[in-house]
C-alpha positions in Angstrom: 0.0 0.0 0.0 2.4 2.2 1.1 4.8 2.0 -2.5 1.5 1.6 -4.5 0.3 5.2 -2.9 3.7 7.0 -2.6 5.5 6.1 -5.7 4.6 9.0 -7.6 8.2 11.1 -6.6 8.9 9.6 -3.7 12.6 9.0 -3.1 12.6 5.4 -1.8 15.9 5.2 0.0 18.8 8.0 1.1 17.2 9.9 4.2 19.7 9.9 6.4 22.3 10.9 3.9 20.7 13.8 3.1 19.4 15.1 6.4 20.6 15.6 9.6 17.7 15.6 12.2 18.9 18.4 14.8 16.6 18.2 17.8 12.9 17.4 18.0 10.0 19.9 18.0 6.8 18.5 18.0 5.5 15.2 18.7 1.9 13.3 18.5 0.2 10.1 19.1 2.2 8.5 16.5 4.1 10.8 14.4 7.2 13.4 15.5 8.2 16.4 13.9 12.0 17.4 13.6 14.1 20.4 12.9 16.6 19.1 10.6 19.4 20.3 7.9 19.6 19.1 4.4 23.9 18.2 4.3 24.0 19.6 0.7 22.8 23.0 1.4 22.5 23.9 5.2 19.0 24.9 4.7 16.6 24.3 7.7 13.1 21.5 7.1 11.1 20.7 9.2 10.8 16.6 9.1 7.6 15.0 9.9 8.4 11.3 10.9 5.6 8.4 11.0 6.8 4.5 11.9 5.6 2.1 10.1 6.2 -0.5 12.6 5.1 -0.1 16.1 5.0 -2.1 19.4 1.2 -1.3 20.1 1.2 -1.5 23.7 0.9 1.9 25.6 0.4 2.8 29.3 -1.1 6.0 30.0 -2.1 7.5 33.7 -1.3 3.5 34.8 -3.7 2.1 32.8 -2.3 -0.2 29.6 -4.7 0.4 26.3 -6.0 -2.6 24.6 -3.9 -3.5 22.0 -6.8 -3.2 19.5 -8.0 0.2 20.2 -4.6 1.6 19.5 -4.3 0.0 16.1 -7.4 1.2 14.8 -6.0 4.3 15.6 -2.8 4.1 14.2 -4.2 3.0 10.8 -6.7 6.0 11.2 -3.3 7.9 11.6 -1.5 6.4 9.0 -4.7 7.0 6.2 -4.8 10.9 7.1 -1.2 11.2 6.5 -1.1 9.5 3.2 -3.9 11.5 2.1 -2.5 14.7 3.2 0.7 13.9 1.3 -1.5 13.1 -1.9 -3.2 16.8 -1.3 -0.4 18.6 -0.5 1.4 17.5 -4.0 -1.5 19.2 -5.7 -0.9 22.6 -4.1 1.3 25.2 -4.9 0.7 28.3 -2.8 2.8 31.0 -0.9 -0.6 30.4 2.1 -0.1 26.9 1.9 2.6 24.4 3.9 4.6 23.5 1.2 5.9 19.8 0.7 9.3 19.1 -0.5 10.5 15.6 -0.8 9.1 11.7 1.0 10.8 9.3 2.0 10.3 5.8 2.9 12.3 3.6 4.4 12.3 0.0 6.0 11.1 1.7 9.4 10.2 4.8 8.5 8.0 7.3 6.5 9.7 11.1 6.1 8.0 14.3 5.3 10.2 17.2 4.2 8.2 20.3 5.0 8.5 23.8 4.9 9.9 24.9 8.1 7.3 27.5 9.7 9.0 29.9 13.3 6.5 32.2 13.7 3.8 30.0 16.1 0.4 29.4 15.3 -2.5 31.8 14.9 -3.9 30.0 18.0 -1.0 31.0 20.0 -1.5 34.6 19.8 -5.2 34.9 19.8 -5.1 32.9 22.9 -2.6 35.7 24.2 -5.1 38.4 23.8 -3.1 39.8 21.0 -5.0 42.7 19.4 -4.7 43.2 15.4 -5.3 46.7 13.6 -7.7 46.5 11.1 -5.1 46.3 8.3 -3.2 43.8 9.7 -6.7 41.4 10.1 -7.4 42.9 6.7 -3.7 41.3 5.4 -3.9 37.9 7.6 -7.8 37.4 6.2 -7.0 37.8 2.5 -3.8 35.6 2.5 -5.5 33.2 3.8 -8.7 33.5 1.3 -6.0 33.3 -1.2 -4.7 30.2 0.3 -8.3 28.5 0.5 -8.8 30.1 -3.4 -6.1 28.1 -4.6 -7.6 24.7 -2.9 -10.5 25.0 -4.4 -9.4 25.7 -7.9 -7.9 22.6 -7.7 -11.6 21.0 -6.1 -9.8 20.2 -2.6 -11.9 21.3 0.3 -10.0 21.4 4.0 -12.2 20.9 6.7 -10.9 21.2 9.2 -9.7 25.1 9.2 -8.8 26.6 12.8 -6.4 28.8 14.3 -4.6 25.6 15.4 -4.0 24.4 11.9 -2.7 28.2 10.9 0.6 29.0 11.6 3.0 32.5 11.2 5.9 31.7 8.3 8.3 34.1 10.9 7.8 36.1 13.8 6.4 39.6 13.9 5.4 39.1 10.4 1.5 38.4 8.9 2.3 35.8 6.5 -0.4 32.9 7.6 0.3 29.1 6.4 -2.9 26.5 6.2 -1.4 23.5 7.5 -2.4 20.3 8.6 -4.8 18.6 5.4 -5.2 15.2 6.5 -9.0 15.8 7.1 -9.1 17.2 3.0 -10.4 15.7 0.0 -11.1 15.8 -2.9 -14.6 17.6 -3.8 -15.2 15.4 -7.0 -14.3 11.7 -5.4 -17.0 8.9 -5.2 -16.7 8.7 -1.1 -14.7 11.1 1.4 -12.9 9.9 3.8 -14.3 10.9 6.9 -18.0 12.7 5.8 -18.7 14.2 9.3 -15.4 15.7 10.1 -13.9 18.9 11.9 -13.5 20.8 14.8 -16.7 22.0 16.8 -17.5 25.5 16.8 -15.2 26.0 13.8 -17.8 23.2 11.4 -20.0 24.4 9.0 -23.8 24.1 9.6 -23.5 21.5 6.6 -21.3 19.0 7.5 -21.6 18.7 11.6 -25.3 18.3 10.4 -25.2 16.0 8.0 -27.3 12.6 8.6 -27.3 11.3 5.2 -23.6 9.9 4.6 -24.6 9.5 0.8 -25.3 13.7 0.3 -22.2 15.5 -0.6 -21.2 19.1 0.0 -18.5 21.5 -1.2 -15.9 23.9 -0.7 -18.4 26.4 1.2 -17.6 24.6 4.3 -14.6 26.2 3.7 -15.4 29.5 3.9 -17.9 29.2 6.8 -14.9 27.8 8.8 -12.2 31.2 7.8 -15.6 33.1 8.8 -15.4 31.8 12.6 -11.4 32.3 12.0 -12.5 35.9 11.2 -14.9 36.6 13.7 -12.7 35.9 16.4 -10.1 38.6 14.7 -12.7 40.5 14.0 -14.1 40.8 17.8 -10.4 42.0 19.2 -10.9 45.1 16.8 -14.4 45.9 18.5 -12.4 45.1 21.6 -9.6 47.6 20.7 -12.4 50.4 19.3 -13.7 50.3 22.7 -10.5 50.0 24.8 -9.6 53.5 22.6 -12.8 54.9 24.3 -12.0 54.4 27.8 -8.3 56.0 27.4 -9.8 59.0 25.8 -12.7 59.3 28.7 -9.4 58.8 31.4 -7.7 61.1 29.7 -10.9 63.6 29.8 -11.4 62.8 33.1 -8.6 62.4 35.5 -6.8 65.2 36.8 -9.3 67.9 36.3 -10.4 70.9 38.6 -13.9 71.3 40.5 -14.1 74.1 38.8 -13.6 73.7 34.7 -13.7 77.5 33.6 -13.3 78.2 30.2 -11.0 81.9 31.2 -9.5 83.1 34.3 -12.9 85.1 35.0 -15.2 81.6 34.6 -12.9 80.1 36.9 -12.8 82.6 39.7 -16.5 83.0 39.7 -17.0 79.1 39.9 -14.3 79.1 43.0 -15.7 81.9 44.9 -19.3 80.1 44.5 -17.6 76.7 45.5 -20.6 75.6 43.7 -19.4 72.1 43.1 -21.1 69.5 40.7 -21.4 65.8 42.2 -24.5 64.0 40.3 -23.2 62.1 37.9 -25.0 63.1 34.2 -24.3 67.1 35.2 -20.8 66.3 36.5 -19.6 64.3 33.4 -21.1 66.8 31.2 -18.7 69.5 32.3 -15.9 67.0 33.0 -16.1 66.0 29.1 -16.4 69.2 28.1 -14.4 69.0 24.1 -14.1 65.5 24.0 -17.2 64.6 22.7 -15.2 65.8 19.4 -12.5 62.9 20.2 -15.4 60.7 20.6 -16.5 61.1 17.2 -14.2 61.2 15.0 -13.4 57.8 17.2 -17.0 56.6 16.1 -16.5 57.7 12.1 -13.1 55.7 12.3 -14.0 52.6 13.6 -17.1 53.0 11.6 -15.6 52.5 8.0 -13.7 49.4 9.4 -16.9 47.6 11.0 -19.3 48.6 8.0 -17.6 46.6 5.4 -15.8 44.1 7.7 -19.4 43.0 9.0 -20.8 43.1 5.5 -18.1 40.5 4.2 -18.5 38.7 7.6 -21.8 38.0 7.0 -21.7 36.2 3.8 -18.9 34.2 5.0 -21.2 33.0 8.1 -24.1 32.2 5.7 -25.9 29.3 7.0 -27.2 28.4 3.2 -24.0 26.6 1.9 -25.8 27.9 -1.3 -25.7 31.5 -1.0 -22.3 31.8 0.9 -19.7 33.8 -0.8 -16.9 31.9 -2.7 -13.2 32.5 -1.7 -12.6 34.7 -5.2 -15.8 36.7 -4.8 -14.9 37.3 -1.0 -11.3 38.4 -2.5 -13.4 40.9 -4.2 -15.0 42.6 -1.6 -14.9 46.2 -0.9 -13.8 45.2 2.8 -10.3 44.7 0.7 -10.7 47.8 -1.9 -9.2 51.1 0.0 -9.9 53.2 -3.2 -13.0 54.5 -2.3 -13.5 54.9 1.1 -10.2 56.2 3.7 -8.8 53.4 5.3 -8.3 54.0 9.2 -4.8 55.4 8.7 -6.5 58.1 6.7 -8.6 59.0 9.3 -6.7 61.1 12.0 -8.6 61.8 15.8 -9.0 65.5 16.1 -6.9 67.5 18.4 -8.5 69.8 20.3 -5.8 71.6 21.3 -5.3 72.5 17.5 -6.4 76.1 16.3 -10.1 76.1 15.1 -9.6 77.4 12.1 -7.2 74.8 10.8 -8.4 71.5 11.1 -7.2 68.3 10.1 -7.5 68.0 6.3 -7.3 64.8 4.6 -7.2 63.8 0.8 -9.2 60.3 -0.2 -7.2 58.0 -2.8 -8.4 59.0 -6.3 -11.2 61.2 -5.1 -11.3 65.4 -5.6 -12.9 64.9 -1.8 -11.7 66.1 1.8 -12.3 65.0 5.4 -12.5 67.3 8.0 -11.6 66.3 11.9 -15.2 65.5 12.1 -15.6 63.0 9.8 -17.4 64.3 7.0 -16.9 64.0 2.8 -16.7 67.5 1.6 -15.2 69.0 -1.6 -13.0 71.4 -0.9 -13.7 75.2 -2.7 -10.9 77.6 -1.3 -11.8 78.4 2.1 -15.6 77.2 1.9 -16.7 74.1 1.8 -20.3 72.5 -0.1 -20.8 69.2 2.0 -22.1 65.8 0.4 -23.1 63.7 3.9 -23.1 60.1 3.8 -25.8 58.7 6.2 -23.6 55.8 7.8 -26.2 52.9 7.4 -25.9 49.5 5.8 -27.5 48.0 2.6 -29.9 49.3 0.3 -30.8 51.6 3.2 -27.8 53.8 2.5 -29.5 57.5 1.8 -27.2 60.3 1.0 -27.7 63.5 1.9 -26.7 67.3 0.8 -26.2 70.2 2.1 -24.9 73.3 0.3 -24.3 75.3 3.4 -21.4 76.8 3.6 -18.9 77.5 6.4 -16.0 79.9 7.0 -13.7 79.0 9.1 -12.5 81.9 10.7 -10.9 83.0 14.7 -14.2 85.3 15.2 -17.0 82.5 14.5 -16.2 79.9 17.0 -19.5 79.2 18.7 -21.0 78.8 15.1 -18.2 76.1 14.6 -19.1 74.9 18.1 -22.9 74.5 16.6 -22.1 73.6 13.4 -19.9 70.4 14.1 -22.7 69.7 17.7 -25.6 69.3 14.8 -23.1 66.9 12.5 -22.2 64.9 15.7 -25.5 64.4 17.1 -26.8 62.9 13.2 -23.8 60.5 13.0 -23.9 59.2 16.7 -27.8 58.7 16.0 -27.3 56.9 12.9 -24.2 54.7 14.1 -26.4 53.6 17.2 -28.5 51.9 14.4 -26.3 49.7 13.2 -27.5 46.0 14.1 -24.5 43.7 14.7 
């Protein structure tokens, strides 16, 4: 079996002459992995070992297995790791673990693999590492790429998790799928396992499948990345709101009793000693110029989340049917910065700057502004006619004008002041109604 299923490039003989294993690095039931150098070259593998000979009697926690349990499971083994070598030599992908040379000796069965040092996607999200929005934005569509190029070749995973999703090198984004010996082919008579996966990562397809004779497709695929980008996806909501609290610290903490806006406000207010304790009136003047912060806080997260969700959704389909495909998803205007400003375009507003120069910011490809508030304009001189984009989702979207215009000058602050309060209070109202 093993010859009839390998031969296909397989050199037969010559391991040990051409690698040097150097110390061990991972190890399961029945397999070890090893970090080893090729003599020819120097160049670093890592060596994934499986015996095909075993002495089948284990103790574990003082109790010996039976003999026959553990073989059913070693064949199980030894079937998933032929087939994952049959996949593997079908793929060719930068977002795929790339296999290099088998061997097969008397004892022995050798997998030459790329060597991956940067620790599993697992590993950091069980860290609590947060990810910008670009950088999920970068992890997402390499490995969309990756599952693209699977499934132009009618191989579906199945079993995608941050476990089986390792870093190529540390402190870089470059995700490898790994780990296909649940795959199969899409087009083949009878999979090998039909119920298969991990729970809570499973498509609603496959974990509920009763009828072993149905067959499904690569859209499990994509409901499985959609969990994997959920899960990204919830440490940026995490971060958005984190960014909140520092801003309301920073607003609060440290400040007076008596929060003039001159020297005359605050001498009145101390010879009064009228001092504000009930909590709405006292946070009122305590955040006195941050709602501005606050805001511009809300428009920026608010490009991210708006198409982020949208693509999230259609990966998270329940209909296998109706899910998006891996090149459509690649398609999406979550990964298309040309129209809308990306959050490194989108700057929180200082309000120690001078009112009459805010923050300006030029869109890619677009005669269009933003202001420190948030909102499209084109820019005419020193005046500005607005074009307001109502921040809802779907066919709902309304846009609204406005030819008002504004001068910006030193001697027309509280009409600022009013101006940008009325702007604030219609994005805040319409962000609230965004259903997630």
């Amino acid at each position: 079996m093993w010859r009839e299923v390998l031969q296909k490039r397989v050199n037969q003989i010559g391991f040990h002459q051409q690698y040097k294993a150097i110390k061990k690095i991972g190890v399961g039931k029945f397999t070890s992995v090893y970090l080893s150098e090729k003599i020819e070259n120097q160049q670093l593998y890592a060596v994934k070992a499986f015996p095909k000979k075993r002495i089948y009697k284990q103790e574990e926690n003082g109790k010996v297995f039976f003999i026959k349990k553990i073989l059913i499971y070693y064949f199980k083994q030894k079937e998933l790791l032929i087939n994952e070598i049959e996949l593997l030599r079908n793929l060719d992908h930068q977002n795929i673990l790339h296999l290099y040379e088998v061997f097969v000796t008397d004892n022995s069965l050798y997998m030459v693999l790329e060597l991956l040092q940067g620790g599993s996607l697992y590993q950091q999200i069980k860290s609590k590492h947060k990810y910008q929005n670009e950088e999920i934005k970068y992890m997402i569509r390499g490995l969309l790429e990756g599952v693209a190029h699977m499934h132009s070749k009618n191989i579906m995973h199945r079993d995608l998790k941050p476990e089986n999703i390792m870093f190529r090198c540390k402190n870089q984004l470059d995700l490898v799928i790994g780990d296909l010996g649940l795959g199969t082919k899409q087009n083949i008579d009878k999979y090998l396992y039909v119920r298969c996966g991990t729970p809570g990562f499973v498509a609603p397809e496959v974990i509920n499948i009763t009828d072993f004779n149905i067959k499904y497709d690569v859209a499990c695929d994509i409901f499985s990345l959609g969990v994997i980008f959920h899960i990204l996806f919830s440490f940026l909501i995490f971060l958005y709101l984190l960014q909140q609290l520092q801003l309301i610290i920073q607003r609060l903490t440290g400040k007076s009793p008596f929060p003039g806006k001159n020297y005359e406000d605050i001498l009145n207010q101390n010879r009064e000693a009228n001092i504000i304790y009930q909590g709405k009136e006292y946070l009122k003047l305590s955040l006195y110029g941050f709602q501005k912060k606050l805001i511009n806080l809300q428009i920026s997260i608010f490009f991210q989340i708006k198409k982020a969700y949208d693509l999230l959704k259609k990966m998270l389909e329940v209909n296998p049917k109706l899910r998006i495909t891996a090149k459509k998803a690649l398609q999406h205007e979550y990964f298309n910065d040309k129209q809308n400003p990306s959050v490194h375009e989108i700057q929180i507003f200082d309000q120690d700057s001078p009112r009459h120069s805010p923050q300006i910011l030029v869109t890619k490809g677009q005669n269009m502004v933003i202001d420190a508030q948030g909102l499209f304009k084109v820019r005419t001189n020193e005046k500005y006619k607005e074009t307001f984009y109502s921040p809802s989702i779907g066919k709902d979207r309304k846009k609204l004008q406005y030819t008002k215009s504004l001068q910006l000058e030193d001697n027309n602050e509280e009409i600022y002041d009013a101006y940008c309060q009325k702007k604030s209070n219609v994005i805040m109202k319409n962000l609230k109604n965004i259903d997630f």
